[in-house]
C-alpha positions in Angstrom: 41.0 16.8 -46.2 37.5 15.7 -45.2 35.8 18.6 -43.2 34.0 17.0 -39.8 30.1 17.0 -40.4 28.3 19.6 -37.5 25.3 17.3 -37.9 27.1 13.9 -37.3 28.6 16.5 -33.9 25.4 17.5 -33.3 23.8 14.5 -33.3 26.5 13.0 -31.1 25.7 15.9 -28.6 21.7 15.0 -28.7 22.6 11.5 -28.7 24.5 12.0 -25.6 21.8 13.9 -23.5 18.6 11.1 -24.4 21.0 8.7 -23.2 21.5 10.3 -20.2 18.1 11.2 -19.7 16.7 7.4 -20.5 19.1 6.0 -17.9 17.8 8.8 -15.0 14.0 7.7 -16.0 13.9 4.4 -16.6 11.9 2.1 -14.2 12.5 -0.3 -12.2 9.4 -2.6 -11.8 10.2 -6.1 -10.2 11.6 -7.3 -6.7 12.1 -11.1 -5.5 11.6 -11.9 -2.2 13.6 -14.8 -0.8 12.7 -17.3 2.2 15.5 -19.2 3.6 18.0 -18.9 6.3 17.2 -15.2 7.1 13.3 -16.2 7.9 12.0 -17.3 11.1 10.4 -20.5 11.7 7.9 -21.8 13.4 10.1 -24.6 14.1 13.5 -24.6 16.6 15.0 -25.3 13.5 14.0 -24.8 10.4 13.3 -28.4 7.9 15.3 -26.2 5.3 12.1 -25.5 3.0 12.1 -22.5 1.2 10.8 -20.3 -1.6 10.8 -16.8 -3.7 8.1 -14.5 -4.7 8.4 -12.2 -7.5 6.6 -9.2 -7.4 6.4 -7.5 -10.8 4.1 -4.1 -11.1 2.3 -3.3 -13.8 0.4 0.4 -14.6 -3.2 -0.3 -15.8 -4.4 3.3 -15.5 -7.8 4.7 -13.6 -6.0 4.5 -10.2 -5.1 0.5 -10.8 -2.1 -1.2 -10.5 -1.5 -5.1 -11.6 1.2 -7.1 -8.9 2.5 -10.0 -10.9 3.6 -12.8 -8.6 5.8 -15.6 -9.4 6.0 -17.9 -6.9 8.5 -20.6 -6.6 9.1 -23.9 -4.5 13.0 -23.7 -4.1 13.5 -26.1 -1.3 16.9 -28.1 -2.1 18.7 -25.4 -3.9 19.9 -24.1 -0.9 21.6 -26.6 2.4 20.5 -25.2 5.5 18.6 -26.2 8.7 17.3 -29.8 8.9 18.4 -30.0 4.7 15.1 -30.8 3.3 15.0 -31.3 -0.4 11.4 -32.5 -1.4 8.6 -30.3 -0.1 4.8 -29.4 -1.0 4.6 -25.4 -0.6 0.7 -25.0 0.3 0.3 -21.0 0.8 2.0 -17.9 0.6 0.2 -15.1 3.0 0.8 -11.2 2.5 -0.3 -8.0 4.0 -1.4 -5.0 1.3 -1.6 -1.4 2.5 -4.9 0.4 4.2 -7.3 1.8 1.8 -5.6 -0.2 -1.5 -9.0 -2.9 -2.5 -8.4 -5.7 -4.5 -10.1 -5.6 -7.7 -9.5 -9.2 -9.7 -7.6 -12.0 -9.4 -5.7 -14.5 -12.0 -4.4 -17.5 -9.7 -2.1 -20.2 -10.7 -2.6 -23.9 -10.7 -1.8 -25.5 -7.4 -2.3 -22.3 -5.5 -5.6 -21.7 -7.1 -7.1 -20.5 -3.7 -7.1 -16.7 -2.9 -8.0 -15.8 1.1 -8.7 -13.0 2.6 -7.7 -12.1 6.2 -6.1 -15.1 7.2 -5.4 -16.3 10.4 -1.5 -18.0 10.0 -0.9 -19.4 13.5 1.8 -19.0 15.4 2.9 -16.1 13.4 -0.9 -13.8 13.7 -0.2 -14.0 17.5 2.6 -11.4 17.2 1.6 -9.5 13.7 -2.1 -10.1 13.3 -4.1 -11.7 10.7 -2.6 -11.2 7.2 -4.5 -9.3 4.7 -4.6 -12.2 1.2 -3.3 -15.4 1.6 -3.0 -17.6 -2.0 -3.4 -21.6 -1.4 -4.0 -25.1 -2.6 -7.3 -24.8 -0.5 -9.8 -23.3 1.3 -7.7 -24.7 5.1 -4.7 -22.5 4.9 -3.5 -24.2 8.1 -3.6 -27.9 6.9 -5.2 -30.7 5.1 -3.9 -32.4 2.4 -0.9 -31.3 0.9 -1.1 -33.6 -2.4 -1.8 -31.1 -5.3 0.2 -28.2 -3.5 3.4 -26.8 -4.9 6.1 -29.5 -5.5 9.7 -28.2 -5.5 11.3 -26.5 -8.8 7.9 -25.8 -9.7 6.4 -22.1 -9.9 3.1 -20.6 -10.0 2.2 -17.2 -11.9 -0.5 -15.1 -10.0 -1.7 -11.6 -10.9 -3.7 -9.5 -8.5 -5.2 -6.3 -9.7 -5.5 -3.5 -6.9 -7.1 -0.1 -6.6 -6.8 2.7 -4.3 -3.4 4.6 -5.3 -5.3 7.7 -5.5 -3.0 9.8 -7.6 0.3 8.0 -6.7 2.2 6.5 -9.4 3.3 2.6 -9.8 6.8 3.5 -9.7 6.7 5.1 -6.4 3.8 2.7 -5.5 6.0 -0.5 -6.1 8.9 1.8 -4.7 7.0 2.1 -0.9 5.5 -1.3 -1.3 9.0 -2.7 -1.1 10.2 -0.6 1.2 7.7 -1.9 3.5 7.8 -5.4 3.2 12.1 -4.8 3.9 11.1 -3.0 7.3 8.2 -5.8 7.7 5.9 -3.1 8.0 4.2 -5.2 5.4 4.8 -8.9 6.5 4.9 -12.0 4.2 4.8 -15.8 5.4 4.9 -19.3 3.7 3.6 -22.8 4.4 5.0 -26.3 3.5 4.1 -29.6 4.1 5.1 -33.2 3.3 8.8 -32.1 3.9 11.0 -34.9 4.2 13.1 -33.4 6.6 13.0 -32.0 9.9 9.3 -31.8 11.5 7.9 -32.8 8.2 6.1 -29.3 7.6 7.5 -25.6 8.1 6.4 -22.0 8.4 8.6 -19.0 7.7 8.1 -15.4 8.3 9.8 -12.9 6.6 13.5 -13.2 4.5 14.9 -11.2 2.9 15.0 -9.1 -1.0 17.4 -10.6 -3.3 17.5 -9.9 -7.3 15.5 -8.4 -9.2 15.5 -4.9 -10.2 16.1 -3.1 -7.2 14.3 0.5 -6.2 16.7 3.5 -7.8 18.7 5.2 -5.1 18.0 9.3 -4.8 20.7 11.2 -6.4 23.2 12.1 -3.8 23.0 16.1 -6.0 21.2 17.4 -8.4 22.6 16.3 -11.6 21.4 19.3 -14.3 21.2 17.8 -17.6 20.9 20.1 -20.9 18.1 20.9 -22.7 18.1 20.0 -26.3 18.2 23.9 -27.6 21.2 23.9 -24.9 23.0 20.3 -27.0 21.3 21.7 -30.2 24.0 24.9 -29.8 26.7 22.9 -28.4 27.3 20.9 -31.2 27.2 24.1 -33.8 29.8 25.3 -31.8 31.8 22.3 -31.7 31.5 22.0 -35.8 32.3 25.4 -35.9 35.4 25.4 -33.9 36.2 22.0 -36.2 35.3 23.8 -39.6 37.7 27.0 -38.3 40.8 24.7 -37.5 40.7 23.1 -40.5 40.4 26.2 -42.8 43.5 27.7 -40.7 45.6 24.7 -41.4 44.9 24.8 -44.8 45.6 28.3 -45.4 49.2 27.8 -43.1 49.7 25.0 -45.8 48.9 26.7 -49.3 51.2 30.0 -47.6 54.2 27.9 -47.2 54.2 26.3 -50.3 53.9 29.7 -52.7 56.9 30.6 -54.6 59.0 33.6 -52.8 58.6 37.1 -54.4 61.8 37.8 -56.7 64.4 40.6 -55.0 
Protein backbone atom coordinates (compact mmCIF):
# COMPACT_ATOMS: atom_id res chain seq x y z
CA UNK A 1 0.00 0.00 0.00
CA UNK A 2 1.33 3.47 -1.01
CA UNK A 3 2.16 5.51 2.25
CA UNK A 4 0.66 9.29 1.84
CA UNK A 5 3.65 11.77 1.17
CA UNK A 6 3.87 14.50 4.50
CA UNK A 7 5.46 16.84 1.90
CA UNK A 8 2.66 16.60 -0.84
CA UNK A 9 0.35 17.26 2.97
CA UNK A 10 2.43 19.76 3.80
CA UNK A 11 2.46 21.54 0.82
CA UNK A 12 -1.29 21.32 0.56
CA UNK A 13 -1.35 22.95 4.05
CA UNK A 14 1.14 26.00 2.79
CA UNK A 15 -0.73 25.98 -0.37
CA UNK A 16 -3.81 26.56 1.49
CA UNK A 17 -2.72 29.52 3.70
CA UNK A 18 -0.91 31.72 0.42
CA UNK A 19 -4.14 31.31 -1.09
CA UNK A 20 -5.89 32.63 1.61
CA UNK A 21 -3.58 35.29 2.18
CA UNK A 22 -3.48 36.40 -1.78
CA UNK A 23 -7.21 36.64 -1.85
CA UNK A 24 -7.21 39.01 1.73
CA UNK A 25 -4.46 41.29 -0.10
CA UNK A 26 -5.07 41.55 -3.38
CA UNK A 27 -6.11 45.08 -4.82
CA UNK A 28 -8.56 46.40 -6.19
CA UNK A 29 -7.51 49.29 -8.50
CA UNK A 30 -10.30 50.36 -11.10
CA UNK A 31 -13.93 51.93 -10.81
CA UNK A 32 -16.31 53.05 -13.76
CA UNK A 33 -18.44 55.72 -13.30
CA UNK A 34 -21.67 55.77 -15.25
CA UNK A 35 -23.87 58.87 -16.51
CA UNK A 36 -27.38 58.09 -17.50
CA UNK A 37 -30.73 58.01 -15.89
CA UNK A 38 -29.41 58.43 -12.36
CA UNK A 39 -27.61 61.95 -13.34
CA UNK A 40 -29.22 65.24 -13.28
CA UNK A 41 -29.57 67.36 -16.21
CA UNK A 42 -29.44 70.63 -17.11
CA UNK A 43 -32.34 70.00 -19.19
CA UNK A 44 -36.24 69.13 -17.89
CA UNK A 45 -35.56 66.11 -19.53
CA UNK A 46 -32.69 64.67 -20.27
CA UNK A 47 -31.82 64.18 -24.61
CA UNK A 48 -30.69 60.65 -23.36
CA UNK A 49 -26.79 61.33 -23.93
CA UNK A 50 -24.64 59.54 -21.82
CA UNK A 51 -21.12 58.27 -20.94
CA UNK A 52 -18.61 56.22 -18.53
CA UNK A 53 -15.37 57.10 -16.99
CA UNK A 54 -12.92 54.64 -15.94
CA UNK A 55 -10.81 55.46 -13.31
CA UNK A 56 -7.83 53.05 -13.05
CA UNK A 57 -4.90 53.92 -10.26
CA UNK A 58 -1.61 53.28 -10.67
CA UNK A 59 1.38 53.46 -7.76
CA UNK A 60 4.47 55.38 -9.25
CA UNK A 61 6.27 55.80 -5.97
CA UNK A 62 7.79 59.29 -4.32
CA UNK A 63 4.30 60.23 -3.09
CA UNK A 64 2.69 59.93 -6.90
CA UNK A 65 -0.04 58.28 -8.01
CA UNK A 66 -1.12 57.83 -11.96
CA UNK A 67 -5.37 57.97 -12.55
CA UNK A 68 -5.93 56.29 -15.75
CA UNK A 69 -9.18 57.49 -17.39
CA UNK A 70 -11.11 55.83 -20.02
CA UNK A 71 -13.60 57.81 -21.19
CA UNK A 72 -16.41 56.66 -23.34
CA UNK A 73 -19.38 58.20 -25.45
CA UNK A 74 -22.23 55.62 -24.73
CA UNK A 75 -25.15 57.51 -25.87
CA UNK A 76 -27.66 54.92 -27.68
CA UNK A 77 -26.77 51.95 -25.67
CA UNK A 78 -29.09 52.76 -23.19
CA UNK A 79 -33.22 54.15 -24.07
CA UNK A 80 -34.06 56.85 -21.76
CA UNK A 81 -35.17 60.54 -21.70
CA UNK A 82 -35.66 62.23 -25.11
CA UNK A 83 -33.75 58.65 -26.71
CA UNK A 84 -30.81 60.31 -28.40
CA UNK A 85 -28.57 58.02 -30.19
CA UNK A 86 -25.84 60.21 -32.07
CA UNK A 87 -24.07 62.62 -29.88
CA UNK A 88 -20.59 64.70 -29.77
CA UNK A 89 -19.34 64.40 -25.95
CA UNK A 90 -17.17 67.71 -25.66
CA UNK A 91 -15.84 67.61 -21.87
CA UNK A 92 -15.78 65.61 -18.84
CA UNK A 93 -15.16 68.06 -15.61
CA UNK A 94 -13.93 66.53 -12.10
CA UNK A 95 -13.12 67.80 -8.73
CA UNK A 96 -9.54 66.29 -7.04
CA UNK A 97 -9.00 66.55 -3.31
CA UNK A 98 -7.18 69.79 -1.43
CA UNK A 99 -3.58 69.67 -1.28
CA UNK A 100 -3.20 66.57 -4.16
CA UNK A 101 -1.20 68.86 -7.36
CA UNK A 102 -1.23 67.62 -10.69
CA UNK A 103 2.02 66.76 -11.87
CA UNK A 104 1.66 65.60 -15.89
CA UNK A 105 -0.77 64.92 -18.21
CA UNK A 106 -1.21 62.32 -21.24
CA UNK A 107 -4.64 63.43 -23.05
CA UNK A 108 -6.46 61.57 -25.60
CA UNK A 109 -7.38 62.62 -29.10
CA UNK A 110 -10.59 64.47 -29.22
CA UNK A 111 -10.37 65.54 -25.64
CA UNK A 112 -6.91 66.76 -26.06
CA UNK A 113 -7.71 69.85 -23.80
CA UNK A 114 -6.92 69.77 -20.02
CA UNK A 115 -8.58 72.89 -17.85
CA UNK A 116 -8.20 73.85 -14.79
CA UNK A 117 -10.85 75.38 -12.47
CA UNK A 118 -13.66 75.44 -14.70
CA UNK A 119 -16.55 77.28 -14.53
CA UNK A 120 -19.56 74.46 -15.90
CA UNK A 121 -22.70 76.62 -15.79
CA UNK A 122 -25.59 75.82 -14.39
CA UNK A 123 -24.12 73.12 -12.36
CA UNK A 124 -20.94 75.78 -10.53
CA UNK A 125 -23.95 77.72 -9.23
CA UNK A 126 -24.73 75.09 -6.66
CA UNK A 127 -21.14 73.13 -6.33
CA UNK A 128 -18.59 75.65 -7.42
CA UNK A 129 -16.09 75.60 -10.05
CA UNK A 130 -14.65 72.21 -10.76
CA UNK A 131 -11.14 71.60 -10.11
CA UNK A 132 -9.75 69.81 -14.08
CA UNK A 133 -11.96 69.69 -16.73
CA UNK A 134 -10.60 67.54 -20.09
CA UNK A 135 -12.10 68.97 -23.63
CA UNK A 136 -12.10 69.20 -27.39
CA UNK A 137 -11.10 72.89 -26.64
CA UNK A 138 -10.14 75.68 -24.86
CA UNK A 139 -14.44 76.98 -24.56
CA UNK A 140 -15.58 74.22 -22.23
CA UNK A 141 -19.09 75.84 -22.50
CA UNK A 142 -19.47 75.76 -26.34
CA UNK A 143 -18.19 76.23 -29.83
CA UNK A 144 -17.91 73.76 -32.26
CA UNK A 145 -18.56 70.38 -31.44
CA UNK A 146 -17.07 68.77 -34.85
CA UNK A 147 -13.84 66.92 -33.61
CA UNK A 148 -15.40 66.11 -30.12
CA UNK A 149 -16.23 62.61 -28.94
CA UNK A 150 -18.62 60.73 -31.40
CA UNK A 151 -20.61 57.87 -29.79
CA UNK A 152 -18.95 54.19 -29.29
CA UNK A 153 -15.83 55.99 -29.33
CA UNK A 154 -13.37 56.22 -26.14
CA UNK A 155 -10.61 58.30 -25.20
CA UNK A 156 -7.56 57.06 -22.82
CA UNK A 157 -6.26 59.95 -20.50
CA UNK A 158 -3.63 59.58 -17.75
CA UNK A 159 -3.12 62.20 -15.08
CA UNK A 160 -0.32 61.98 -12.78
CA UNK A 161 -0.93 63.52 -9.20
CA UNK A 162 1.15 64.32 -6.11
CA UNK A 163 0.34 65.09 -2.65
CA UNK A 164 -0.62 61.58 -0.88
CA UNK A 165 1.84 62.29 1.66
CA UNK A 166 2.34 58.82 3.08
CA UNK A 167 -1.04 57.36 2.10
CA UNK A 168 -1.15 54.47 -0.05
CA UNK A 169 -2.90 54.13 -3.71
CA UNK A 170 -5.01 51.47 -2.40
CA UNK A 171 -6.61 53.49 0.30
CA UNK A 172 -6.03 56.54 -1.93
CA UNK A 173 -8.24 55.21 -4.84
CA UNK A 174 -10.33 53.62 -1.92
CA UNK A 175 -11.35 57.42 -0.46
CA UNK A 176 -11.27 58.88 -3.89
CA UNK A 177 -14.24 56.74 -4.74
CA UNK A 178 -15.85 57.04 -1.78
CA UNK A 179 -16.07 60.54 -2.44
CA UNK A 180 -17.16 60.90 -5.73
CA UNK A 181 -20.30 58.15 -4.46
CA UNK A 182 -21.25 60.84 -1.67
CA UNK A 183 -20.51 63.71 -4.34
CA UNK A 184 -18.19 65.11 -1.99
CA UNK A 185 -16.02 64.98 -5.11
CA UNK A 186 -18.44 65.89 -8.03
CA UNK A 187 -18.12 64.90 -11.74
CA UNK A 188 -20.12 66.47 -14.88
CA UNK A 189 -20.28 65.86 -18.72
CA UNK A 190 -21.05 67.89 -21.80
CA UNK A 191 -22.58 66.90 -25.21
CA UNK A 192 -23.48 68.58 -28.14
CA UNK A 193 -24.85 68.01 -31.62
CA UNK A 194 -27.41 65.44 -29.97
CA UNK A 195 -30.05 64.55 -32.23
CA UNK A 196 -32.50 64.32 -29.70
CA UNK A 197 -34.15 66.43 -27.26
CA UNK A 198 -32.58 70.09 -26.88
CA UNK A 199 -29.82 69.11 -29.20
CA UNK A 200 -27.03 69.37 -26.30
CA UNK A 201 -27.06 68.05 -22.60
CA UNK A 202 -25.23 68.36 -19.30
CA UNK A 203 -25.24 65.78 -16.59
CA UNK A 204 -24.08 65.89 -13.09
CA UNK A 205 -23.31 63.12 -11.19
CA UNK A 206 -24.50 59.03 -11.82
CA UNK A 207 -23.76 56.59 -10.39
CA UNK A 208 -20.61 53.54 -9.89
CA UNK A 209 -21.22 50.56 -11.91
CA UNK A 210 -18.47 47.73 -12.76
CA UNK A 211 -15.36 47.67 -12.31
CA UNK A 212 -13.51 46.31 -9.38
CA UNK A 213 -15.23 47.61 -6.54
CA UNK A 214 -13.45 48.88 -3.05
CA UNK A 215 -13.04 45.58 -0.60
CA UNK A 216 -15.53 45.55 2.18
CA UNK A 217 -13.84 45.57 5.92
CA UNK A 218 -14.06 42.17 7.47
CA UNK A 219 -17.09 41.93 9.43
CA UNK A 220 -14.16 39.95 12.30
CA UNK A 221 -10.93 39.40 12.42
CA UNK A 222 -10.15 36.43 10.36
CA UNK A 223 -6.62 34.99 12.06
CA UNK A 224 -4.79 33.17 9.43
CA UNK A 225 -1.71 30.82 10.33
CA UNK A 226 1.69 31.48 10.02
CA UNK A 227 3.70 29.24 7.91
CA UNK A 228 5.77 27.64 10.97
CA UNK A 229 2.04 27.25 12.30
CA UNK A 230 0.89 25.26 8.40
CA UNK A 231 4.58 24.04 8.33
CA UNK A 232 3.61 21.75 11.77
CA UNK A 233 0.22 21.15 10.75
CA UNK A 234 0.97 19.18 7.93
CA UNK A 235 3.75 16.96 9.90
CA UNK A 236 1.15 16.19 12.00
CA UNK A 237 -1.32 15.32 9.53
CA UNK A 238 1.45 12.88 7.66
CA UNK A 239 2.14 11.64 10.82
CA UNK A 240 -1.23 10.70 11.94
CA UNK A 241 -1.47 9.23 8.02
CA UNK A 242 1.93 7.32 8.31
CA UNK A 243 0.59 5.77 12.05
CA UNK A 244 -2.81 4.49 10.57
CA UNK A 245 -1.40 2.89 7.98
CA UNK A 246 1.40 1.00 9.89
CA UNK A 247 -1.58 -0.08 12.39
CA UNK A 248 -3.55 -1.50 9.63
CA UNK A 249 -0.86 -3.36 8.37
CA UNK A 250 0.31 -4.86 11.44
CA UNK A 251 -3.84 -5.89 12.18
CA UNK A 252 -3.34 -7.49 8.72
CA UNK A 253 0.02 -9.57 8.87
CA UNK A 254 -1.57 -10.67 12.77
CA UNK A 255 -4.54 -12.23 11.37
CA UNK A 256 -3.03 -13.98 8.69
CA UNK A 257 -0.17 -15.99 10.98
CA UNK A 258 -0.62 -19.56 11.43
CA UNK A 259 -2.20 -20.44 15.08
CA UNK A 260 0.29 -21.84 17.60
CA UNK A 261 -0.18 -25.87 17.80
CA UNK A 262 -2.01 -27.10 21.28
Amino acid sequence: MRIPSVISTVSLALGIGASTVLAATSPANAFTYKFGTDSDSSNSTATGAAATVKFDFQDLGNDQVQIDLQIKNTTGEENFGSGATTSKLTGVAFDMFDGVSLVSSNLGNELDTLLTNVSFTPFSNTVGNFDFALADNNNFAGGNANGALAQGLANNVSLVYSGLNGESVDAFRNRFEAAVKSEDLNIAVRFQQVNAGAGSDKLLGGKIVGGNPAPEPPSETVSVPEPSSLFGLGLLAGSVLILGTRNRSQRQNSSLSPSAAG
